[in-house]
Steps between C-alpha positions, in 0.01 A plus 500: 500500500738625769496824613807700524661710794508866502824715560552828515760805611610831368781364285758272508525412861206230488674305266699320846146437601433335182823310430455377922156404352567306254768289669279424761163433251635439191191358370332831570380724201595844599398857382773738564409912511745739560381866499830629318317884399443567820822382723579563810226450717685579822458854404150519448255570764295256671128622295736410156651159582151389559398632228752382291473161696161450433523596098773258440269191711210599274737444189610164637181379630380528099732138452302363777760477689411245847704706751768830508802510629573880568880483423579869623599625857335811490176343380527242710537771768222811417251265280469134590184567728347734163603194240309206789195716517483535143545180371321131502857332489768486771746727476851456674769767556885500551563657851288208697698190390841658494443656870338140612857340359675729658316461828555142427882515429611675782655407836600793707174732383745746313346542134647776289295625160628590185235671271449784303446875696111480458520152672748576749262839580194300468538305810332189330733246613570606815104483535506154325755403740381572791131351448707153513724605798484820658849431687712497222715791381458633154769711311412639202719681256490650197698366197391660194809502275432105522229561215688663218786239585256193443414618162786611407649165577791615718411247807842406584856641525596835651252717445204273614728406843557867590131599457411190664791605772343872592109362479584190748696719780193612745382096431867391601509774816140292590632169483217373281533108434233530231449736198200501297519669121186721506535604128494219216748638321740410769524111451745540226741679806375207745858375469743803529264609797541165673869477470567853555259467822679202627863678480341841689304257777772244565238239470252368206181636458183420334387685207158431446363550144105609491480417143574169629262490787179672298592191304453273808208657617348455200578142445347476865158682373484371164434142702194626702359554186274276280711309283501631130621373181857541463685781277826427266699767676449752246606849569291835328707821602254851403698795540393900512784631352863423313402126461897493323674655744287323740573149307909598546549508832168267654710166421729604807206509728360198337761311524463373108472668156161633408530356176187324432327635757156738393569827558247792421504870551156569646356839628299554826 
């Protein structure tokens, strides 16, 4: 019997990771947990997000799940160490694979950030960054109104461009040729933010996606392993709060209705 993948965030956010995921692996049986009682997590301190982080891999690692994809920047960035110590599985985070792509992507060593203030504060791409190549320039800025205008579904038009205007000035004044989205709520902008960063620059830039490359790198992983039976793509979605409201809005992130789809209001 296959064993499925583990995901899990704070919320919504993840569900990029998941929808990436399943594009990439869609024979993959996946266990989705997003901790909806107790987001944010960028506003916690360090001692909680671990703790947190390691209550919802215990939950997950009752479906026997063969590996965990930590689908949360601030995890990813205060707990990944705690959650590799802690478990038999491996266990792969978000801020690696999108600073490797963006590493990857660009040409004149100019990389702006877009995250979340935790991340941006945090530090953990620039770190991330610069274990790859310590010569290239990191810009990191805060976009936080990005998040309320993801799941509220407002990811074009007006509003969207002049937020996307005021947050992509000091990346503009840099001359960044690459921009990596730090928060996975910030796909569903990925194409306001490109064009609106391509008018500003004068020239195209690349947007790179981490939802997208955790994907990758997991593809890449998932072959070093020993080969397993394979799943039927099924998708289990556990919830700690407002599984409804939850339900509502997740298809957005998704990137299909959750209709169908197993979804369970669990506490930790």
């Amino acid at each position: 019997m296959a064993k499925p993948i583990g995901i899990f965030d704070s919320g919504l956010g993840g569900l990029t990771v998941t929808r990436a995921v399943r594009e990439a692996l869609p024979s993959e049986d996946l266990v989705y947990l997003g901790d909806t009682a107790r987001v944010p997590y960028g506003t916690r301190s360090a001692r909680t997000v671990v703790r947190y982080a390691l209550g919802c891999a215990e939950r997950l690692m009752s479906f026997d799940i063969k590996l965990l994809v930590v689908a949360c920047n601030t995890v990813s960035g205060v707990a990944l160490e705690a959650l590799e110590q802690k478990l038999s599985i491996p266990v792969i985070g978000v801020i690696s694979p999108g600073a490797s792509a963006g590493v990857q992507a660009t040409r004149s060593g100019r990389i702006g950030i877009l995250a979340t203030a935790g991340t941006v504060a945090s530090g953990a791409y620039e770190r991330a960054i610069h274990r790859e190549n310590e010569a290239i320039q990191v810009f990191a800025r805060p976009a936080p109104l990005f998040v309320p205008l993801a799941e509220e579904g407002w990811v074009t038009g007006e509003v969207p461009s002049l937020a996307t205007e005021r947050y992509l000035q000091p990346l503009v004044d840099a001359d960044v040729d690459t921009i990596v989205l730090g928060c996975t709520h910030y796909p569903l902008l990925s194409e306001t933010i490109h064009d609106v960063a391509r008018d500003l620059l004068g020239h195209d830039v690349v947007i790179v996606d981490s939802a997208k490359a955790t994907a990758s790198a997991l593809t890449s992983l998932l072959e070093t392993q020993p080969a397993e039976p394979s799943g039927t793509g099924s998708l289990r979605v556990l919830v700690t709060d407002l599984p409804g409201q939850f339900a509502a809005v997740a298809s957005r992130f998704l990137g299909a209705p959750l209709e169908g789809f197993d979804i369970k209001a669990i506490d930790l």
